[in-house]
C-alpha positions in Angstrom: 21.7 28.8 -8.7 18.1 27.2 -8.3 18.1 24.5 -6.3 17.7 20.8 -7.1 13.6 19.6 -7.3 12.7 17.8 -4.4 12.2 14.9 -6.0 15.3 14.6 -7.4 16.4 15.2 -4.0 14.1 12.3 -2.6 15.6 10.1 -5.4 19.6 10.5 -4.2 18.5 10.0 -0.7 17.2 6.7 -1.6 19.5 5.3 -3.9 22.1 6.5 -1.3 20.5 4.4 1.2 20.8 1.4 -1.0 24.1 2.0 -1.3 24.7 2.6 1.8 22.9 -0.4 3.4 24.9 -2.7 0.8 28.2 -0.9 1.9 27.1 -1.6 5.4 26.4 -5.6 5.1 29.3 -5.8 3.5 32.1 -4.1 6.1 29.7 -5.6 8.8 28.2 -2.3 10.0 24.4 -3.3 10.0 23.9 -3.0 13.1 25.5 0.1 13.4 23.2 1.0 10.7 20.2 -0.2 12.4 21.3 1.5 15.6 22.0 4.8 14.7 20.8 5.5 11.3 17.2 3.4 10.5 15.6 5.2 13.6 15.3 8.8 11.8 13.4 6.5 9.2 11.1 5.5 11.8 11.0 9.4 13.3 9.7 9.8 9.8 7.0 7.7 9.3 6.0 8.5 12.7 5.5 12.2 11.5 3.8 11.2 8.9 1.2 9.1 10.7 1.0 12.0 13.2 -0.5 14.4 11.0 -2.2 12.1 8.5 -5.0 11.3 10.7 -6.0 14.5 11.4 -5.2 16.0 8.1 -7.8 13.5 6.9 -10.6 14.6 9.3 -10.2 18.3 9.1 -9.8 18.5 5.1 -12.8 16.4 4.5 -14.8 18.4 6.9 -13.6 21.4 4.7 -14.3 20.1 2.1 -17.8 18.9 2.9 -18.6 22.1 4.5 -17.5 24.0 1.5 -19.9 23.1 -0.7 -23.1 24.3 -0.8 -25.0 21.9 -3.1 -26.0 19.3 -1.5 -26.8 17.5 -4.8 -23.1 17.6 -5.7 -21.7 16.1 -2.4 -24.0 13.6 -3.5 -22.5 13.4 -6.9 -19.2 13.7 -5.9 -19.6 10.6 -3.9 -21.0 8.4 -6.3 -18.2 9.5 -8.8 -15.5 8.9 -6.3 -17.2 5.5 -5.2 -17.7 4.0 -8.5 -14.3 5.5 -10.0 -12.2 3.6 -7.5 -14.8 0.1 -8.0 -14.0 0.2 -11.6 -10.1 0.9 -11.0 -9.9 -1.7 -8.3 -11.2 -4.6 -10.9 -9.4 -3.1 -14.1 -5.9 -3.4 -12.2 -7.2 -7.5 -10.6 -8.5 -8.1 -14.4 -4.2 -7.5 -15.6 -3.4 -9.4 -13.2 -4.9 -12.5 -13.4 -4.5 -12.2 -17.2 -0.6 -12.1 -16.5 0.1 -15.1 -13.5 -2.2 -17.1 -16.0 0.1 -16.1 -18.8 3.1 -16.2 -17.2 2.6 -19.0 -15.1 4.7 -18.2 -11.9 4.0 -20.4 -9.7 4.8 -23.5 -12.7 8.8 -21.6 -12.8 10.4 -22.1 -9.5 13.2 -23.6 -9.0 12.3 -27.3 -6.9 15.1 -26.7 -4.9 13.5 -23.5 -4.1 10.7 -24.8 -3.5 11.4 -27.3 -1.4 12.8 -25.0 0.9 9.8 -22.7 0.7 8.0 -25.9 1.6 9.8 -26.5 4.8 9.9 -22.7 5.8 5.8 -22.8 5.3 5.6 -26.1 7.6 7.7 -25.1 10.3 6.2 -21.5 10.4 2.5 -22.4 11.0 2.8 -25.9 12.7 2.1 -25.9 16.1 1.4 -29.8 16.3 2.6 -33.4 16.5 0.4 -33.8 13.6 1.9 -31.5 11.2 5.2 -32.9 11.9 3.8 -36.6 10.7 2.8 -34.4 7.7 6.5 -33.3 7.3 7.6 -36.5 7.8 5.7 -37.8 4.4 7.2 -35.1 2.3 10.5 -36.9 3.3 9.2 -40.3 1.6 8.8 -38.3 -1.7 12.6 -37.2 -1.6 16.0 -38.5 -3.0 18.6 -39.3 -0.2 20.1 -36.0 -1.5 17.6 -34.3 -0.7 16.6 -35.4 2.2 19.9 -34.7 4.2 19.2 -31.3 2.6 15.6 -31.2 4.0 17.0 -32.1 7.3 19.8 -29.5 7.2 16.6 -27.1 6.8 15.0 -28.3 9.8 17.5 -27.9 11.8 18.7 -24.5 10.7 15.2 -23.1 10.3 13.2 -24.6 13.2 15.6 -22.7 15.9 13.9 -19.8 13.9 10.2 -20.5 14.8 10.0 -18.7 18.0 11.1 -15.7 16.3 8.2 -15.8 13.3 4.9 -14.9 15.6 4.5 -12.2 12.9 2.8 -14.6 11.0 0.4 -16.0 13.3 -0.4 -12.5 14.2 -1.6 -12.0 10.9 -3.0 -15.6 11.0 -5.3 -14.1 14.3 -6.5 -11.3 12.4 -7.9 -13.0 9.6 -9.4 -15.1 11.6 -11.3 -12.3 13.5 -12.1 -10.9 10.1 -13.4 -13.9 8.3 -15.7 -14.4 11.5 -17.7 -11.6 10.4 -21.0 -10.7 8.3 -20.5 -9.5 4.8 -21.7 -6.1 5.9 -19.6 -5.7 9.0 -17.2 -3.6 7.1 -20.2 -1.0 6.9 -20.8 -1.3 10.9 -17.1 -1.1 12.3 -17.6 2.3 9.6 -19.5 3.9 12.3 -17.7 5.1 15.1 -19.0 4.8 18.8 -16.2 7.1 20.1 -14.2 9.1 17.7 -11.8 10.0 20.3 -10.8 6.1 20.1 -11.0 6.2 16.5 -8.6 8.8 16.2 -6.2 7.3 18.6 -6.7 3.8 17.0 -6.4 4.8 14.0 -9.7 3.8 12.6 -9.8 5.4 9.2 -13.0 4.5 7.7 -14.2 5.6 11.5 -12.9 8.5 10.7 -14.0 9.8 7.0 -17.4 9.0 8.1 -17.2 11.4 10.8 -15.7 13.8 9.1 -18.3 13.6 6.4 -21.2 13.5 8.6 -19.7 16.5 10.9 -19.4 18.4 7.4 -23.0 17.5 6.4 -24.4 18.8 9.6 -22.5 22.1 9.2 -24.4 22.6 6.0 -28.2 22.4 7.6 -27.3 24.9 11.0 -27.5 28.3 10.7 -24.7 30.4 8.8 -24.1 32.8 11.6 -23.4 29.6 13.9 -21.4 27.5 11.4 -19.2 30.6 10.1 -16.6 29.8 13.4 -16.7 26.4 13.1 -15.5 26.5 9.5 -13.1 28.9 10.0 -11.5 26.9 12.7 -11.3 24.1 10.5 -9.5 25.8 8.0 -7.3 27.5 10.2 -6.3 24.0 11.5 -6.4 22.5 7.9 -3.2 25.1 7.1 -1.3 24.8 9.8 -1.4 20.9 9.1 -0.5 21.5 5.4 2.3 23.7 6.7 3.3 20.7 8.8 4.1 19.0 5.6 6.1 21.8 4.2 8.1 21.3 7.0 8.6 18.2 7.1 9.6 18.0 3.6 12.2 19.5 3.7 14.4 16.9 5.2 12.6 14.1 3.6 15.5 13.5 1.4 17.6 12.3 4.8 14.8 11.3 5.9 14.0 8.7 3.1 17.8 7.7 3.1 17.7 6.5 6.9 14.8 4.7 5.7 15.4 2.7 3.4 19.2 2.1 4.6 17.7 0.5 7.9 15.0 -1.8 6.0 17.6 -3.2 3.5 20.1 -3.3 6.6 17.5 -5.2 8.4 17.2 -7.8 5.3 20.2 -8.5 4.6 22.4 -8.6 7.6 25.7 -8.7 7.3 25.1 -10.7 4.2 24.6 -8.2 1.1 23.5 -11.7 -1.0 21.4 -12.0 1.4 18.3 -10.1 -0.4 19.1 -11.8 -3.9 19.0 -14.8 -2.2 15.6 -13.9 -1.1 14.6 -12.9 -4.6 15.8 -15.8 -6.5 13.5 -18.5 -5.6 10.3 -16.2 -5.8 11.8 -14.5 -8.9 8.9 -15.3 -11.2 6.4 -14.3 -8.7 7.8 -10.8 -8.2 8.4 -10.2 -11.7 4.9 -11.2 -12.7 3.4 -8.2 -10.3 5.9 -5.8 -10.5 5.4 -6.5 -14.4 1.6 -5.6 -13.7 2.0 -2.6 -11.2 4.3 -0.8 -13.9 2.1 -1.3 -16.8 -1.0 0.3 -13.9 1.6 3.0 -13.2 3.3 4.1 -16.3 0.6 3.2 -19.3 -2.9 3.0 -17.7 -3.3 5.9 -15.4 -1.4 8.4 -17.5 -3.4 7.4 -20.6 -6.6 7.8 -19.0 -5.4 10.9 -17.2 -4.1 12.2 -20.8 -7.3 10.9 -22.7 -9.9 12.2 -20.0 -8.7 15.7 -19.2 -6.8 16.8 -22.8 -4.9 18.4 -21.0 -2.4 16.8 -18.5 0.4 15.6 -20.8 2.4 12.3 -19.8 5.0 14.2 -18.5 3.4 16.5 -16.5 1.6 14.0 -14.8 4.3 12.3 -13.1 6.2 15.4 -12.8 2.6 16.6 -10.6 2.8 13.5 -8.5 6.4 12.1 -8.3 6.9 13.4 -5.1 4.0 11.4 -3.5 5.3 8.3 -5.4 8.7 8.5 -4.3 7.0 9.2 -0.6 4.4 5.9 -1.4 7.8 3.8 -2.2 9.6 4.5 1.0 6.7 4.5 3.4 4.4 1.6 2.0 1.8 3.7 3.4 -1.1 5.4 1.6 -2.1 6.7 4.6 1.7 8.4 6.0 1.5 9.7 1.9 -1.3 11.3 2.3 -0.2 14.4 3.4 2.0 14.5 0.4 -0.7 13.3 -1.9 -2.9 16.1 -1.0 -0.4 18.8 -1.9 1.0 17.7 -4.9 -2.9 17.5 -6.4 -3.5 20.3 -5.1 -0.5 23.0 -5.9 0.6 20.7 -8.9 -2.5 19.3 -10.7 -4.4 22.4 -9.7 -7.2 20.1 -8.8 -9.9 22.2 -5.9 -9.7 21.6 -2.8 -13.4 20.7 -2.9 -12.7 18.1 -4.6 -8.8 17.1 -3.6 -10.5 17.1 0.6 -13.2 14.6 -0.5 -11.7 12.0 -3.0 -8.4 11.6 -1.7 -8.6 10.7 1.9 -11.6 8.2 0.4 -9.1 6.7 -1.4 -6.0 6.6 0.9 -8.4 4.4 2.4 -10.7 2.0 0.4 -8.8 2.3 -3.5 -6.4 -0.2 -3.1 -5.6 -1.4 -6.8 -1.9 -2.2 -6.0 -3.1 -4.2 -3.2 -5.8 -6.0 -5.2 -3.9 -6.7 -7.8 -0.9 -8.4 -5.4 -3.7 -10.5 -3.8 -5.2 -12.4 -7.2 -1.4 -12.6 -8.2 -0.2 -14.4 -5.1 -3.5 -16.9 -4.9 -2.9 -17.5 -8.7 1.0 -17.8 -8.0 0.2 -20.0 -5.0 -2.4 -22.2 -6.4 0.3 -22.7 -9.3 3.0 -23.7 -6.7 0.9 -26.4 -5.4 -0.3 -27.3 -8.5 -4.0 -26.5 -7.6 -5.8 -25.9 -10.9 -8.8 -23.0 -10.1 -11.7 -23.1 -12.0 -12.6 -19.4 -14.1 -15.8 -19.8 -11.1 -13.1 -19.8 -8.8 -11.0 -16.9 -10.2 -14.1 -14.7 -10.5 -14.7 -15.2 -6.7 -10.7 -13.8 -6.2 -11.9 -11.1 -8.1 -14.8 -10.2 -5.8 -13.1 -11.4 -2.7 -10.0 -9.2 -3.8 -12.2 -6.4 -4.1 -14.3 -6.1 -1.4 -10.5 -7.2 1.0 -9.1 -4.2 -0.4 -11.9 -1.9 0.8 -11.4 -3.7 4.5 -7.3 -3.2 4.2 -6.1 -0.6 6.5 -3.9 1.9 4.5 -0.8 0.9 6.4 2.1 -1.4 5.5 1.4 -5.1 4.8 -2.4 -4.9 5.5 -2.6 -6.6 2.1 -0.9 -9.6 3.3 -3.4 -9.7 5.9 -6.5 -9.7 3.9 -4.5 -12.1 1.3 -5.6 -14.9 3.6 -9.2 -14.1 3.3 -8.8 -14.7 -0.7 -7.2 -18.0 -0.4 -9.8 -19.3 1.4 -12.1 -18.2 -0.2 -11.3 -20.6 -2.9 -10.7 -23.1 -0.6 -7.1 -22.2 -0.1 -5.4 -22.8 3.1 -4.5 -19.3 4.4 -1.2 -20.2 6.1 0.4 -20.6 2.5 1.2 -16.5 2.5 4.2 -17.9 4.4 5.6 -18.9 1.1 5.7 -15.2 -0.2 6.1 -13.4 3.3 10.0 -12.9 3.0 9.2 -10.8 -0.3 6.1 -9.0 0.6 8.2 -6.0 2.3 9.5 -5.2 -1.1 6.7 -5.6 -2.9 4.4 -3.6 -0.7 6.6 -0.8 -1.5 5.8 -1.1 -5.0 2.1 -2.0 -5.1 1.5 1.2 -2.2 3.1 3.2 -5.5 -0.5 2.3 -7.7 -2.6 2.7 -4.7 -1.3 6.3 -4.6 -1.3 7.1 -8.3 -4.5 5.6 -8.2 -5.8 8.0 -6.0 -4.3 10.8 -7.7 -5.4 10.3 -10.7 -8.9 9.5 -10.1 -9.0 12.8 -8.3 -8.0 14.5 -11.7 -10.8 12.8 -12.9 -13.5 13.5 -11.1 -12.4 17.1 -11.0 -12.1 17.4 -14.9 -16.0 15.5 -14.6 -16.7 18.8 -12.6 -14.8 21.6 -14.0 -12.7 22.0 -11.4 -9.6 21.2 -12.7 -7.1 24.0 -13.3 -4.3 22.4 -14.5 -1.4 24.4 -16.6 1.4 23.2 -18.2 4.1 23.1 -16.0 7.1 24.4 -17.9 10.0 25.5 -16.0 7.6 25.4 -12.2 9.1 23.6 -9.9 7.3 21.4 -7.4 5.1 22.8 -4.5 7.4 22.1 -1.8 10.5 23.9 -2.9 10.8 27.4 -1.5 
């Protein structure tokens, strides 16, 4: 009896933890959940991260090392670089045409927004004077509502010591926005790579890597022979690694995502609708536009560009490393799994799989572009800020060049979000309004960044004739033995 795919697999595991999570809030065993279950979810992203970093540095260096022209690691560059620019402003481009459609921000409920309101005041006011500020919303509201408003305060302002996530986040942009426009391409350059390995830096890292494998190219065979072979001995045994670890990703993903919906919802199971309802529109409007990125635009091109990648088959190649995108929101902790199903399943070279994709896990962020001109469109909308086209074309570059600087990790978007508000003269503290969704939707936006990567990968490969690609019938995925 063959045994089920692994994606299947992947798939029960997650919709058991759903269900299990929901069972959970309900009999009021979330923290029994969270105790003993959600931390094999954490030992898995933790693998994951373990082996990414170096899986990045050694496969690019093989990569680079392997091949001999240097006018086609030249090529291969600008491909990769200009494939992922065009990607990254295609996905903002559906965006913005859909929150200006749709209108988001123009649809939530006032009651909803109210209490957004207060949440975003108490969350990033650290004064008397933002208080006074609170204080004149209150002139503005019915007696109804404000015994309601003050039932918020008092509920949610017991609450503020426990948000410093968001000032956190606050901090960082702040350190970012202090910087040049070309300091992204200085912190690129490592001054210890031992640090930026242990950071992990990752742009740090892919330069190294590329710059070790360039050098490897212009030193004498005899001399570079050992040093390649090293690399791809260590290469394997970190592919194997994934193998491994594979094979209980389906509990794996089911500790996962029981202990994140556990930790949303409590011992509430309305809890998460709850969350849901009032930013409703908001989530729709980019889950509406990641889909139509995941199932019609990158299969289509895929299916147009290569002739020979059907529509199936493509997602049948790569569903494993969605699945893996959707539970970790990581491109990075995906990577692993990116890299083999291009590889065994796509049949795209390793020459070519070793260079693009680890590029990608790290500066194609569609997903994450696109979120950021849909949340400053949805915000700007919720505070009835109208934004000039001037002012949406500067999202647009601002979104693009923030989604090169976003670390591959979960939430970095929300991070470099802030940037892109103010850059339009937004204030940067209104990302409090979509924080309680942005776990979810990170999950789902990490989903495009992926498939992004994969399928400019295919791309570049069919560009190069190194794309083997057969149908894959009755085959099973690469990591079933």
């Amino acid at each position: 009896m063959r045994r089920l795919a692994l994606h299947w697999q992947i798939i029960i595991g997650l919709i058991l933890g759903i269900i299990w999570a929901l069972v959970s809030s309900s009999m009021g065993w979330s923290q029994f959940t969270l105790d003993w279950i959600a931390p094999f979810g954490d030992i898995f992203i933790r693998l994951l991260r373990m082996i990414a970093v170096p899986l990045v540095l050694f496969s690019i260096i093989k990569g680079v090392s392997g091949i001999s022209d240097g006018s086609k690691l030249g090529r291969l560059g600008a491909k990769t670089l200009i494939a992922y620019l065009i990607t990254t402003i295609f996905a903002i481009g559906i965006g913005l045409t859909l929150v200006n459609t749709i209108q988001p921000g123009t649809l939530v409920d006032q009651d909803q927004r109210t209490k957004n309101r207060i949440e975003y005041e108490l969350w990033v006011t650290s004064n008397n004077k933002e208080f006074a500020d609170d204080l004149r919303i209150m002139d503005s509201l019915s007696p109804a509502e404000k015994q309601k408003y003050e039932k918020e305060v008092a509920t949610l302002e017991s609450q503020r010591s426990e948000n410093s996530n968001l000032q956190d986040k606050l901090k960082k942009a702040d350190n970012q926005k202090g910087s040049g426009p070309l300091q992204f391409i200085v912190d690129m350059v490592p001054t210890n790579i031992v640090s930026a390995v242990g950071k992990p830096s990752m742009l740090q890292v892919i330069f190294f890597a590329i710059f070790f494998g360039i050098v490897l190219l212009y030193i004498a065979k005899d001399k570079a022979q050992p040093v390649i072979n090293f690399v791809d001995g260590i290469n394997e045994v970190f592919i194997k690694m994934v193998d491994v670890i594979m094979q209980v990703a389906p509990f794996f993903v089911f500790a996962l995502l029981a202990g994140k919906m556990s930790e949303m919802a409590g011992d509430d199971p309305k809890a998460v609708v709850d969350i849901f309802k009032g930013l409703g529109w908001y989530s729709l409007t980019l889950v509406i536009g990641l889909a139509l990125m995941i199932f019609v635009i990158y299969p289509i091109i895929v299916q147009v560009v290569t002739r020979k990648i059907s529509y199936v088959d493509f997602f049948r190649s790569i569903s494993p490393a969605q699945i893996m995108a959707f539970s970790t929101s990581s491109s990075a902790a995906t990577l692993p799994v990116t890299l083999d199903c291009v590889r065994e399943n796509l049949k795209v070279s390793e020459d070519v799989s070793n260079f693009v994709l680890p590029i990608g896990a790290t500066v194609n962020m569609d997903g994450t572009s696109m979120y950021q001109a849909v949340a400053a469109i949805f915000l700007a909308q919720f505070y009835m800020v109208d934004l000039s086209f001037a002012q949406q074309m500067t999202i647009v570059l601002t979104a693009t060049l923030a989604s090169i600087g976003s670390a591959a990790v979960p939430s970095a978007g929300l991070v470099m979000l802030i940037l892109v508000l103010e850059s339009v003269g937004l204030p940067g503290t209104w990302i409090a309004i979509i924080f309680p969704v942005d776990r979810i939707l990170d999950m789902c936006r990490t989903v495009v960044n992926v498939t992004g990567d994969a399928t400019v990968s295919t791309l570049i490969a069919s560009s190069e004739n190194e794309l083997f690609f057969e149908p894959l019938g009755d085959r099973v995925d690469n990591f079933e033995v």
